[in-house]
KOLLUMSE-308514 format. One line per 3 residues: number of its first residue (from 0); their letters; for each residue x, y, z of N, C-alpha, C, O, CB. Coordinates in pm, whole numbers, plus 50000, padded with zeros to 5 digits. Each point is the difference from the previous one (the first is absolute). Glycine has a CB too. Example, Ala and Ser with C-alpha at 12.3 -4.5 7.8 and 13.67 -1.06 7.14 Angstrom:
BEGIN
0) as) 51319,49431,50780,49911,50119,50000,50090,50120,50000,50104,49998,50066,49707,49885,50059 ~ 50154,50222,49803,50082,50119,50006,49923,50109,50073,50051,50111,50017,50067,49826,49768
This chain:
BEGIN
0) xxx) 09044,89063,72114,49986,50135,50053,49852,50032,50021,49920,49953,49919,50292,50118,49964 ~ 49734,50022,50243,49874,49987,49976,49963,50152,49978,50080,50092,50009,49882,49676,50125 ~ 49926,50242,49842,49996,50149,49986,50028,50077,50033,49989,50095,49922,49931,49873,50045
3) xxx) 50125,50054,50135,50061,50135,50096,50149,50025,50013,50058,50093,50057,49751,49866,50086 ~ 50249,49921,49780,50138,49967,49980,50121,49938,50078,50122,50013,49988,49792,50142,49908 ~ 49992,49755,50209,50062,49919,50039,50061,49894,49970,49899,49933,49978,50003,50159,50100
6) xxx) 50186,49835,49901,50064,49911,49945,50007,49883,50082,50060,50001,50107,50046,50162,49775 ~ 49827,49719,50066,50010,49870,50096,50035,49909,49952,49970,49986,49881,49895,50057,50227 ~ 50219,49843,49965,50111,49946,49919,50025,49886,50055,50077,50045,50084,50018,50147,49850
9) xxx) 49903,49698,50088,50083,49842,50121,50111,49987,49915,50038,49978,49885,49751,49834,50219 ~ 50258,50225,50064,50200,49948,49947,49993,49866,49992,50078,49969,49910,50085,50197,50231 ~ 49790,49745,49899,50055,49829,49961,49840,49949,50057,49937,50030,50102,50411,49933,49963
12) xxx) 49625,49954,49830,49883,49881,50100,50058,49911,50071,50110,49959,49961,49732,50027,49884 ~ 50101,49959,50284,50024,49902,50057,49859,49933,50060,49959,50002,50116,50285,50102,49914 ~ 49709,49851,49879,49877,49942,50050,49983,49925,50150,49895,49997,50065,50089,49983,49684
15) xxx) 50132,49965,50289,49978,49933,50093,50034,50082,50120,50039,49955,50107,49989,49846,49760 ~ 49950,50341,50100,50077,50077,50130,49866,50004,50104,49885,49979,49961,50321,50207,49890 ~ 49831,49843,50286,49866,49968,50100,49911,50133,49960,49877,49992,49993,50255,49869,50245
18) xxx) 49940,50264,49737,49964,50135,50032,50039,50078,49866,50114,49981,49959,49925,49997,50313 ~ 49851,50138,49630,50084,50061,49918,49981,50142,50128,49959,50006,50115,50004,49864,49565 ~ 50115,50264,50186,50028,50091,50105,50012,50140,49849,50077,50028,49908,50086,49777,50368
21) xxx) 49746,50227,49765,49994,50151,49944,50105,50129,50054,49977,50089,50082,49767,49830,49899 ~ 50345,50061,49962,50153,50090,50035,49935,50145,49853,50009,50006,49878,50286,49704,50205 ~ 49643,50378,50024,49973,50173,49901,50136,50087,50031,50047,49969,50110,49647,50069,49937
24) xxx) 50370,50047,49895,50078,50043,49956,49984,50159,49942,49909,50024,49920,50133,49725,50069 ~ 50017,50318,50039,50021,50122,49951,50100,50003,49870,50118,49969,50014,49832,50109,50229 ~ 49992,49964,49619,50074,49985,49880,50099,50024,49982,50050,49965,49893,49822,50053,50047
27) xxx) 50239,50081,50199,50112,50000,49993,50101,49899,50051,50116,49980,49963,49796,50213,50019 ~ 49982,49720,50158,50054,49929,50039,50115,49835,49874,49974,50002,49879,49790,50146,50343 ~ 50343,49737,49828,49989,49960,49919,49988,49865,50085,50052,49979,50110,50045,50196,49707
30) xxx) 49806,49721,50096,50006,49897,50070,50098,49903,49916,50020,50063,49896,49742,49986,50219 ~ 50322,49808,49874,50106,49943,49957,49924,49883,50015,49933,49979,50101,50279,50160,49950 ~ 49795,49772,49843,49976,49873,50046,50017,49910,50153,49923,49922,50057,50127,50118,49708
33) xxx) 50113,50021,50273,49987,49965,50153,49891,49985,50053,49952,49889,50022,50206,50208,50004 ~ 49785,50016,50002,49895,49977,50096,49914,49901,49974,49951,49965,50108,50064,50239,49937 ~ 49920,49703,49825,49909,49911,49976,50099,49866,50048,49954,49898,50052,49884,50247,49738
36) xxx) 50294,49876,50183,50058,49876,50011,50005,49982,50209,49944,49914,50069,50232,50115,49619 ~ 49884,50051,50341,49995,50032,50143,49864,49969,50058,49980,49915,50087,50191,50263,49879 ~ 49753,49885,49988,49845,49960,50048,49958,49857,49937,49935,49943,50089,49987,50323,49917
39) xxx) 50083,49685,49927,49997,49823,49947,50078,49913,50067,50117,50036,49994,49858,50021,49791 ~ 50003,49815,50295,49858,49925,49878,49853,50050,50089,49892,49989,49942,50256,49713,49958 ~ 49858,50365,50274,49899,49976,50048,49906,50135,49968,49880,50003,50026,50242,49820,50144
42) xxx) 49935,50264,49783,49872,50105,49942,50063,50022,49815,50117,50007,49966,49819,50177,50340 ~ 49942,49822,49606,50001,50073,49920,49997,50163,49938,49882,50035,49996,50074,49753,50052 ~ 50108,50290,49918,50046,50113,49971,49912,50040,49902,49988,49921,49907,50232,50041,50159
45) xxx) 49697,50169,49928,49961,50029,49924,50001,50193,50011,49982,50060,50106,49908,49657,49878 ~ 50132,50341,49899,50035,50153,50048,49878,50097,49893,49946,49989,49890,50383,49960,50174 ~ 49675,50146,50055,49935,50132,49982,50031,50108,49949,50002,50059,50108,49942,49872,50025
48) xxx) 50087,50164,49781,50095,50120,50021,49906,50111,49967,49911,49993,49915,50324,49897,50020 ~ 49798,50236,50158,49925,50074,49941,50085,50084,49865,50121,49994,50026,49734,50007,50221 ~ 50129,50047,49667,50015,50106,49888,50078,50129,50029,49938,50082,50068,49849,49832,49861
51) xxx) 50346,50122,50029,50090,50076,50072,49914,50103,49972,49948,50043,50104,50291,49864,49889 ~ 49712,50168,49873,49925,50082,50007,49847,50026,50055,49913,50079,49963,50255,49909,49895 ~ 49834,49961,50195,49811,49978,50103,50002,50117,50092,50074,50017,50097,49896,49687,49948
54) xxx) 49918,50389,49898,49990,50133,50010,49930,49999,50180,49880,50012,50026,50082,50058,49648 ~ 50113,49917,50396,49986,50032,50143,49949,50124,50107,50000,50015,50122,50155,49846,49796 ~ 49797,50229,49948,49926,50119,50128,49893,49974,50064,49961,50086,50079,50097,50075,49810
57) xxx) 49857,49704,50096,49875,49977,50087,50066,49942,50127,50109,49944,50012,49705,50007,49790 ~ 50115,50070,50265,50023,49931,50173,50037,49880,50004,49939,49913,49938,49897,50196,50156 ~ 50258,49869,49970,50046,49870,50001,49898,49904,50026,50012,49885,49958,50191,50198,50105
60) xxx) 49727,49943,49984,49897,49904,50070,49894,49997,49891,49949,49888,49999,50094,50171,50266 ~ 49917,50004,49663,49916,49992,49878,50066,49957,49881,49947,49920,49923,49930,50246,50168 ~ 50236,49885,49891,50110,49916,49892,49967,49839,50031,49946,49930,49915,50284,50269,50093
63) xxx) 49809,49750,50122,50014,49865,50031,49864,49951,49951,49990,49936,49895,50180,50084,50310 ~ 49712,50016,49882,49874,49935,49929,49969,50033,49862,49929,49920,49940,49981,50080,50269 ~ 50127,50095,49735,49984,49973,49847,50082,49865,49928,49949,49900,49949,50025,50374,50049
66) xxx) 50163,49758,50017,50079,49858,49940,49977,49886,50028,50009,49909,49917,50136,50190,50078 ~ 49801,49874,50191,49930,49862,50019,49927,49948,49906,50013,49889,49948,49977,50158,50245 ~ 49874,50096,49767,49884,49911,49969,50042,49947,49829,49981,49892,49944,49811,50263,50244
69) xxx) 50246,49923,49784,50107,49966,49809,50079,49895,50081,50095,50074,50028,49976,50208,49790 ~ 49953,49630,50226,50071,49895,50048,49978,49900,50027,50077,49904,49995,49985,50208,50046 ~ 49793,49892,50003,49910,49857,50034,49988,49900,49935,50003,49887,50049,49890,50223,50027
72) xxx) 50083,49928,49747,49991,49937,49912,50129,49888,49970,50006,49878,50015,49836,50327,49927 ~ 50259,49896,50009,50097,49943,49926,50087,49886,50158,50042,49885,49996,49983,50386,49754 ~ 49970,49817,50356,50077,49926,50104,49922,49856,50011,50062,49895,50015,50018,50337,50125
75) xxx) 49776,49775,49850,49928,49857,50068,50053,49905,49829,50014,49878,49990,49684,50238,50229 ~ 50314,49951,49709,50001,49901,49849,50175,49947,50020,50054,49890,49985,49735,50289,49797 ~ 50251,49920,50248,50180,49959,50049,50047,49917,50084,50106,49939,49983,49919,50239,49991
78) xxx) 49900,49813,50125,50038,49891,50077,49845,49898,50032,49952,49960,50106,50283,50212,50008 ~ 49720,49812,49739,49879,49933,49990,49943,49943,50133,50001,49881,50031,50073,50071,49740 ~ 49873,50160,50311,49944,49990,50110,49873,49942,50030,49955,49965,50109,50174,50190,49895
81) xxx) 49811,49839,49858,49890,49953,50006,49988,49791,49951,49919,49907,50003,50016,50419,49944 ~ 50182,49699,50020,50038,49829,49931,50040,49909,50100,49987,49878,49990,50109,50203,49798 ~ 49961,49986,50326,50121,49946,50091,49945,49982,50120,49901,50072,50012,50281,50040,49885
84) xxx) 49841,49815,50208,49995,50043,50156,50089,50061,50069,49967,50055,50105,49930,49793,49902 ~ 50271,50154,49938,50133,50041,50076,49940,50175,50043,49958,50091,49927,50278,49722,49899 ~ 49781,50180,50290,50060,50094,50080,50042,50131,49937,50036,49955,49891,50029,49856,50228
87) xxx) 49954,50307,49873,50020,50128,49963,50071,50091,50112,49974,49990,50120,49823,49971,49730 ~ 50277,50109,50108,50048,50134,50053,50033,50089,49926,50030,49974,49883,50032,49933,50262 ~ 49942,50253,49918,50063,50117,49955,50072,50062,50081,49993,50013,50122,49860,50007,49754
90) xxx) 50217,50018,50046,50146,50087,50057,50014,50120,49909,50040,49988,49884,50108,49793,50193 ~ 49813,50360,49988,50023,50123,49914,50125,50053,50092,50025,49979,50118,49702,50084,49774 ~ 50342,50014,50009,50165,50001,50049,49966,50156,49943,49945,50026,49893,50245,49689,50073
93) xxx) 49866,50397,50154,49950,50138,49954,49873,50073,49937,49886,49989,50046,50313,49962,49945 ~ 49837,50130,49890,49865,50028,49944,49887,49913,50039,49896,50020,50063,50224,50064,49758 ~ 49946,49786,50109,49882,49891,50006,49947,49947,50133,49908,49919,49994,50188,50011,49802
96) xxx) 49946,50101,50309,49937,49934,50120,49873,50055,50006,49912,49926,50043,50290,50039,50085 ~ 49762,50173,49831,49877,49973,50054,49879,49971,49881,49881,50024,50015,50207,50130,50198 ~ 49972,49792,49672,49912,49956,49888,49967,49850,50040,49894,49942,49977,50213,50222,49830
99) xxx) 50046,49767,50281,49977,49920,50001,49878,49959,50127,49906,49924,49978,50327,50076,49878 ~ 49788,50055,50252,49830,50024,50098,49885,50014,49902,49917,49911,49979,50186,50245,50225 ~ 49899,49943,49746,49850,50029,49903,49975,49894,49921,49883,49975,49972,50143,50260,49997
102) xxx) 50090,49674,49975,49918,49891,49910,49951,49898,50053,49893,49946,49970,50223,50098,49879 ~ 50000,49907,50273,49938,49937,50119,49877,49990,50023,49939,49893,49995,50216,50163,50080 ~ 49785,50072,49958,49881,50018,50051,49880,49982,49910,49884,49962,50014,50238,50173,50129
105) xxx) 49970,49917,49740,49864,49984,49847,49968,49857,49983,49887,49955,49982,50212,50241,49845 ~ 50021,49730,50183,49971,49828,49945,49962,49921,50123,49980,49879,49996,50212,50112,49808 ~ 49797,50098,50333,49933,49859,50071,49866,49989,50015,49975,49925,50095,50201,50061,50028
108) xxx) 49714,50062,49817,49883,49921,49966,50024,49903,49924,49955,49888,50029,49926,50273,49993 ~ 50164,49851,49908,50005,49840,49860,50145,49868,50061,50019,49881,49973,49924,50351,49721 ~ 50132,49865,50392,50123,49890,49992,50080,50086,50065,50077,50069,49934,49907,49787,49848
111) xxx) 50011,50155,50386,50112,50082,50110,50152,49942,49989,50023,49879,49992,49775,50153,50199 ~ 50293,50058,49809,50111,49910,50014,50017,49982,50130,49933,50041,50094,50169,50019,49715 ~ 49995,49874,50190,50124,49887,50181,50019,50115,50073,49978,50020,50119,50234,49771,49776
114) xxx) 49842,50303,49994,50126,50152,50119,50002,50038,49875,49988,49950,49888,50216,49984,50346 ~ 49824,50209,49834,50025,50122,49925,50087,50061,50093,49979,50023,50119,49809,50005,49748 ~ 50346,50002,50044,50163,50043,50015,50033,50149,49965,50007,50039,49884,50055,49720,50046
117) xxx) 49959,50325,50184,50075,50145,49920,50097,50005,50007,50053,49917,50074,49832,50205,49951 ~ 50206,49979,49900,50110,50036,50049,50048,50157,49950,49972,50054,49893,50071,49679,50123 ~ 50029,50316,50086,50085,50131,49937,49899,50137,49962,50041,50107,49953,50142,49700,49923
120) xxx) 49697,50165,50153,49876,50159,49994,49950,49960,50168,49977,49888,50047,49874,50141,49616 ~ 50144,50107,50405,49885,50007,50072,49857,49999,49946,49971,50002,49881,50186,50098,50236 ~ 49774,49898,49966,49874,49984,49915,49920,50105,49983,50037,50091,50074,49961,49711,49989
123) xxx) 49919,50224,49880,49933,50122,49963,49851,50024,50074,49886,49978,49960,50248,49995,49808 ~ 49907,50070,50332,49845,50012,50094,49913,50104,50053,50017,50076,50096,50081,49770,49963 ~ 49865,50149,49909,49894,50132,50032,49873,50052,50148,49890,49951,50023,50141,49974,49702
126) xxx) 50019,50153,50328,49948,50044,50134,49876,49949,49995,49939,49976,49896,50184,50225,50141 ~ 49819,49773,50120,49864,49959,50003,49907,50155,50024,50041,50094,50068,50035,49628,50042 ~ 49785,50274,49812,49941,50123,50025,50005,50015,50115,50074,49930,50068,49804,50075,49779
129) xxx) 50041,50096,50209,50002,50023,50186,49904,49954,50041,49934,49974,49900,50160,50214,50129 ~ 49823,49770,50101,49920,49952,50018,49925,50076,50065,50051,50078,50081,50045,49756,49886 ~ 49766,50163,50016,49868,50089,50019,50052,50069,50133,50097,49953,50059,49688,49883,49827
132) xxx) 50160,50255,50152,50033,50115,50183,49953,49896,50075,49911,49953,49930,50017,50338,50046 ~ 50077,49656,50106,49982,49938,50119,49968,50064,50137,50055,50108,50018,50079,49766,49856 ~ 49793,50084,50218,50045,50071,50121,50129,49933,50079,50040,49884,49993,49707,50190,50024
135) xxx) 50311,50046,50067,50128,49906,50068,50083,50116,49957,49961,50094,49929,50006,49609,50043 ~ 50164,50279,50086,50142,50043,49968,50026,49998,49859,49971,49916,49915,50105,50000,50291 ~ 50006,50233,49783,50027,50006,49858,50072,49916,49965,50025,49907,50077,49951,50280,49912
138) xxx) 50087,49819,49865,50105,49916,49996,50141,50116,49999,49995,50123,50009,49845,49654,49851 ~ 50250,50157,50129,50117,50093,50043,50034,50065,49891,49940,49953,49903,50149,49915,50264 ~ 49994,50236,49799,49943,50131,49917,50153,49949,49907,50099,49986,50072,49730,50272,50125
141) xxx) 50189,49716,49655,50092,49963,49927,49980,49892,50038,50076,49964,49910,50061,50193,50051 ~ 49832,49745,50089,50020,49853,49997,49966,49930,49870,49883,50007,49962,50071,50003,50274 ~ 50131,49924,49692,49974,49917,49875,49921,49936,49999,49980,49928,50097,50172,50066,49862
144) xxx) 49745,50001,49905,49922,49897,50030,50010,49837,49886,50026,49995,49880,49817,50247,50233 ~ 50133,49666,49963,50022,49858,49964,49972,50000,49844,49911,50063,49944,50014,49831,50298 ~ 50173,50021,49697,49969,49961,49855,49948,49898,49979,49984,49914,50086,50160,50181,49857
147) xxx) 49811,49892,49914,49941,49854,49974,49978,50013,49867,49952,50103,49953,49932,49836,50259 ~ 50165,49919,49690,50044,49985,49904,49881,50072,49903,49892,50045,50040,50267,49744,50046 ~ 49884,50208,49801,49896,50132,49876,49883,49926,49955,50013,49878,49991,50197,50253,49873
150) xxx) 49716,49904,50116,49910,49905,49903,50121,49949,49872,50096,50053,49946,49625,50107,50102 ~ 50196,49682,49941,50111,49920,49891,50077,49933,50070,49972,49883,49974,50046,50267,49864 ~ 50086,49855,50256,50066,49962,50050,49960,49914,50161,50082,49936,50065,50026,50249,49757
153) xxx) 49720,49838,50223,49968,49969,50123,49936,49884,49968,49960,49978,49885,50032,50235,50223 ~ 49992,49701,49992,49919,49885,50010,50078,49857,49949,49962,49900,49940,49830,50274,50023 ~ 50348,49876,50100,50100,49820,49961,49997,49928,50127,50000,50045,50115,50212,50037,49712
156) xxx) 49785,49800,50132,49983,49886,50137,50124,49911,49966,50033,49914,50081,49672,50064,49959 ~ 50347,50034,49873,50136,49927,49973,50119,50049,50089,50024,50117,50029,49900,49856,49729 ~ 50144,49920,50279,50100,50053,50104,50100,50081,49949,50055,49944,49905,49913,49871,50216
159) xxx) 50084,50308,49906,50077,50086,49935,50135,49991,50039,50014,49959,50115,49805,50171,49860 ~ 50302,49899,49956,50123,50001,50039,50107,50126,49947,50056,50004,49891,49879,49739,50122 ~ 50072,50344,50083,50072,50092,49948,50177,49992,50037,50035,49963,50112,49715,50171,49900
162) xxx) 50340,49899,49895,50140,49958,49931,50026,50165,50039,49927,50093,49967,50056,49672,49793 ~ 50193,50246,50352,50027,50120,49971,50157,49994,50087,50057,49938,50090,49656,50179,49871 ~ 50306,49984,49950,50137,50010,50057,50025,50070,50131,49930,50093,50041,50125,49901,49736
165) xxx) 50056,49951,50288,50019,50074,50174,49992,50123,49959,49895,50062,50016,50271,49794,50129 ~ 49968,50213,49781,49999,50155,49978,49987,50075,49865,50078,50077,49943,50053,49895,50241 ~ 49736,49978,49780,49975,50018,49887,49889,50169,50066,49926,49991,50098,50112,49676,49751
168) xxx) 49972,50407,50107,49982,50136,50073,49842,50018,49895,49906,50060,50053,50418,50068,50027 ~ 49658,49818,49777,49848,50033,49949,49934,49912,49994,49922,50003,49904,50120,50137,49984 ~ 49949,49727,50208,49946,49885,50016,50103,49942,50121,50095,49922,49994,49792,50055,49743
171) xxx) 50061,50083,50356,50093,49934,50138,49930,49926,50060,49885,50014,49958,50237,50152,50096 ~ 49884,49747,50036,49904,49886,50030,49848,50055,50091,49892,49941,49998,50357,49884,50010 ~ 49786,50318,50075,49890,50069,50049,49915,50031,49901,49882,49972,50021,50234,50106,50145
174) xxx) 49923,49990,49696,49868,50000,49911,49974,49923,49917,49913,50025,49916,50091,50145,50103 ~ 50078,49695,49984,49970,49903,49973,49880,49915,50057,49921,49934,49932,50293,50113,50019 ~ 49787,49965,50170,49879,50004,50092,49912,50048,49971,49915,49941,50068,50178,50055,50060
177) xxx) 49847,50089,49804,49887,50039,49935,49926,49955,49925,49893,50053,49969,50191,50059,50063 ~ 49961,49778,49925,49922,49895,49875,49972,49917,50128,50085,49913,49984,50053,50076,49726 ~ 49803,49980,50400,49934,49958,50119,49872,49972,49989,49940,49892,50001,50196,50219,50105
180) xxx) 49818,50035,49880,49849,50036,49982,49894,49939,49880,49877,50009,49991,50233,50200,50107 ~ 50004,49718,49804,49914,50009,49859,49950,49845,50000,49922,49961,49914,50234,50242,49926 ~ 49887,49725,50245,49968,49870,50019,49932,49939,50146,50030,50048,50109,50159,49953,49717
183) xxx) 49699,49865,50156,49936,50030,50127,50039,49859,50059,49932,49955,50092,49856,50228,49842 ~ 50326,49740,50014,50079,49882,49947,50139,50041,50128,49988,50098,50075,49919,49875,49582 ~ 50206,49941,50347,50085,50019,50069,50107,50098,49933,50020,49987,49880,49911,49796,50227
186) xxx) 50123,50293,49949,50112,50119,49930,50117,49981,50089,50005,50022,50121,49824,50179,49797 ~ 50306,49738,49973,50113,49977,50004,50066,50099,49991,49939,50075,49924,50025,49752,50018 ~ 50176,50243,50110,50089,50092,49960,50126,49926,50024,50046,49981,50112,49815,50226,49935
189) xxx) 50202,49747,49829,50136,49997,49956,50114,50082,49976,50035,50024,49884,49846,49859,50061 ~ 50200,50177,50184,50128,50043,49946,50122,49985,49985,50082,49954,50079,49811,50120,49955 ~ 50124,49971,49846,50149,49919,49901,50091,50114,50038,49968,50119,49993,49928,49745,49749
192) xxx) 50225,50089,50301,50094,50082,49971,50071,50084,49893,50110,49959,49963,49871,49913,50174 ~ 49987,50200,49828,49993,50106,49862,50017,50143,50059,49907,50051,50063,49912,49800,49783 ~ 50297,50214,50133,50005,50111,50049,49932,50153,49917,50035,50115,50027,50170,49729,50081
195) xxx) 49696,50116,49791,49946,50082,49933,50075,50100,49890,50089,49970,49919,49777,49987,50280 ~ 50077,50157,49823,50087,50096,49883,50052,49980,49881,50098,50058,49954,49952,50002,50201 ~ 49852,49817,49765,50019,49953,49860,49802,50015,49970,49914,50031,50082,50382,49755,49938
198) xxx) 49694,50186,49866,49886,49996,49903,49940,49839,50076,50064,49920,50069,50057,50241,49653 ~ 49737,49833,50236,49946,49826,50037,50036,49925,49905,49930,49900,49983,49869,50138,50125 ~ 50316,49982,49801,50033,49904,49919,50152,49969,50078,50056,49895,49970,49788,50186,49786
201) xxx) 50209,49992,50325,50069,49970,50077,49981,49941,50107,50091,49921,50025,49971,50205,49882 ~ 49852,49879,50175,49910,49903,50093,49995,49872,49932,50045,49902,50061,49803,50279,50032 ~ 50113,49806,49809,49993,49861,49965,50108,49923,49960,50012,49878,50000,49800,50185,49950
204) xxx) 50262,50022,50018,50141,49925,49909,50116,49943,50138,50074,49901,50004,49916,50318,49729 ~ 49986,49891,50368,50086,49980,50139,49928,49894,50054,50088,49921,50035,49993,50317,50022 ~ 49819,49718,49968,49907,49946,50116,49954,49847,49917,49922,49922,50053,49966,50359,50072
207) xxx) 50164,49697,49762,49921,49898,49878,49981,49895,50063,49897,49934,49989,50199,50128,49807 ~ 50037,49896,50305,49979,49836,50083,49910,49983,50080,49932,49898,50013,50263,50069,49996 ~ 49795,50178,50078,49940,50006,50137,49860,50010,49989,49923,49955,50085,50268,50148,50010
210) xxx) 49764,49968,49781,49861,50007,49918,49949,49885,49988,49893,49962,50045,50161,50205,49831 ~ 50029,49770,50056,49953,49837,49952,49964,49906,50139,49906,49920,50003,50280,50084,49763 ~ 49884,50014,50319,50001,49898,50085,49879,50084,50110,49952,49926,50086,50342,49947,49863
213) xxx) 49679,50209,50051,49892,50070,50062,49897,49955,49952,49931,49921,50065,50170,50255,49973 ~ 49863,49866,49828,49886,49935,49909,49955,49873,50000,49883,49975,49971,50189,50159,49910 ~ 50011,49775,50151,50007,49881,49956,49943,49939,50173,49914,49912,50010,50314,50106,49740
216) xxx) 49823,50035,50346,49977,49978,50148,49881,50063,50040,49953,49966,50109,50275,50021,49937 ~ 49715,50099,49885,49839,50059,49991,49910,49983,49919,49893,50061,50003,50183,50071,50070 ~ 49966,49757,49819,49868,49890,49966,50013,49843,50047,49932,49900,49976,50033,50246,49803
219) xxx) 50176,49885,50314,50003,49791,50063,50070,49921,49904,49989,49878,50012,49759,50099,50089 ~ 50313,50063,49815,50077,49918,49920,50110,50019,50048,50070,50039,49907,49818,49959,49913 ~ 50196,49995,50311,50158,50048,50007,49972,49960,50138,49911,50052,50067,50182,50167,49754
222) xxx) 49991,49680,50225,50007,49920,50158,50132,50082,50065,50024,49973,50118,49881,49736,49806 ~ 50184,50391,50008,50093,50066,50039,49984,50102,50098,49897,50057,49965,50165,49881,49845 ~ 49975,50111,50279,49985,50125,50087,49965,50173,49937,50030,50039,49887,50148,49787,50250
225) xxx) 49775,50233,49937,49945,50118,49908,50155,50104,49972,50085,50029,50084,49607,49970,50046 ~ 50304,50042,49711,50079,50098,50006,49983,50137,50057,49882,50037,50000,50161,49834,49841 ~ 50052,50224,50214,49992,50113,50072,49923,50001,50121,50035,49920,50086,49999,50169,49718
228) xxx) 49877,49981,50216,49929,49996,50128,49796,50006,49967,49930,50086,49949,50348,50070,50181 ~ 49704,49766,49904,49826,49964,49977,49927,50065,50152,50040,49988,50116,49997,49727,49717 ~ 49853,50351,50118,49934,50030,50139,49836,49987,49938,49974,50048,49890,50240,50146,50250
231) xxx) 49727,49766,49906,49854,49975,49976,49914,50040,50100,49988,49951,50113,50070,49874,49766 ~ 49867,50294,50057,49972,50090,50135,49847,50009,49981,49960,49998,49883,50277,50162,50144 ~ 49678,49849,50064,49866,49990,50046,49891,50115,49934,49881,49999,50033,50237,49899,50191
């Protein structure tokens, strides 16, 4: 457990796996051995969770870079990143997607991972200031202005992959699209057929095959065809 009360844990070693894989978790979520066995022999399983009670009134986006940086430590000693050459990934599933960007971003001076995986949160982004008066045409009067990821969360070059259900109505694949911006790397959008209107522990429990075989086809370990529908957009 590390100080902030995250809990980190490897469901099974497999030393000889090509790829491990940082699977973060929301403390309500549940993960089952399945998934390490399902994901074995070609990635190793290792899990995140956050703390059901983890006092959530700070900004999501400042929540995330706080828990990253309490994470650096114990995650690089967990999947002895510094011992090893294998390959790395993260996958934050709800809450955790965007802790899992922020740690991303914290650990790639010392050791970037392959990809970084969301699923089931839009992302948490914040308007761009306005830009100095110009001469020229106004701009048009209510027009929105462009977002771009928070401090903590900016500056990933790892290819990103966001996970979402067709009619999942609080993570639909349009604001799923929003985790775009936070990477300067290629950005994947995966959608699974999941008709929403359950919790992200329901997302995962419905989608467990199609997850796996997604994951597994977005670090190159899986010669199989993509599950649901893949779009990799510019």
């Amino acid at each position: 457990m590390t100080d902030s009360g995250l809990l980190i844990s490897t469901a099974r070693r497999h030393p000889d796996a090509a790829v491990q894989l940082l699977l973060m978790v929301d403390g309500q979520a549940r993960i089952d051995d399945g998934w390490a066995l399902d994901l074995a022999p070609e990635v190793e399983l290792h899990l995140a969770g956050l703390p059901s009670g983890l006092d959530r009134r700070q900004p999501p986006a400042a929540l995330a870079a706080s828990l990253a940086a309490s994470l650096v430590e114990p995650v690089t000693a967990a999947l002895q990143l510094q011992l090893q050459p294998r390959p790395f990934a993260i996958f934050g599933h709800g809450a955790c997607a965007p802790v899992a960007v922020a740690l991303a971003v914290a650990l790639a001076p010392a050791r970037p991972p392959m990809h970084v995986m969301v699923s089931a949160s839009p992302p948490p982004l914040e308007p761009e200031p306005p830009p100095e008066p110009a001469a020229g045409p106004e701009p048009a009067a209510g027009a929105p202005a462009p977002a771009e990821p928070p401090p903590g969360l900016a500056g990933l070059a790892a290819p990103l992959t966001a996970f979402a259900g067709r009619h999942d109505p609080a993570a639909s694949p349009a604001r799923m699209c929003g985790w775009r911006p936070f990477t300067g790397g290629p950005f994947t959008l995966r959608v699974l057929e999941h008709g929403g209107g359950g919790d992200g522990d329901d997302f995962l429990r419905a989608c467990r095959s199609m997850v796996v075989l997604g994951i597994k086809e977005e670090l190159g370990v899986w010669p199989g065809g993509p599950p649901g529908t893949s779009t990799t957009l510019p």
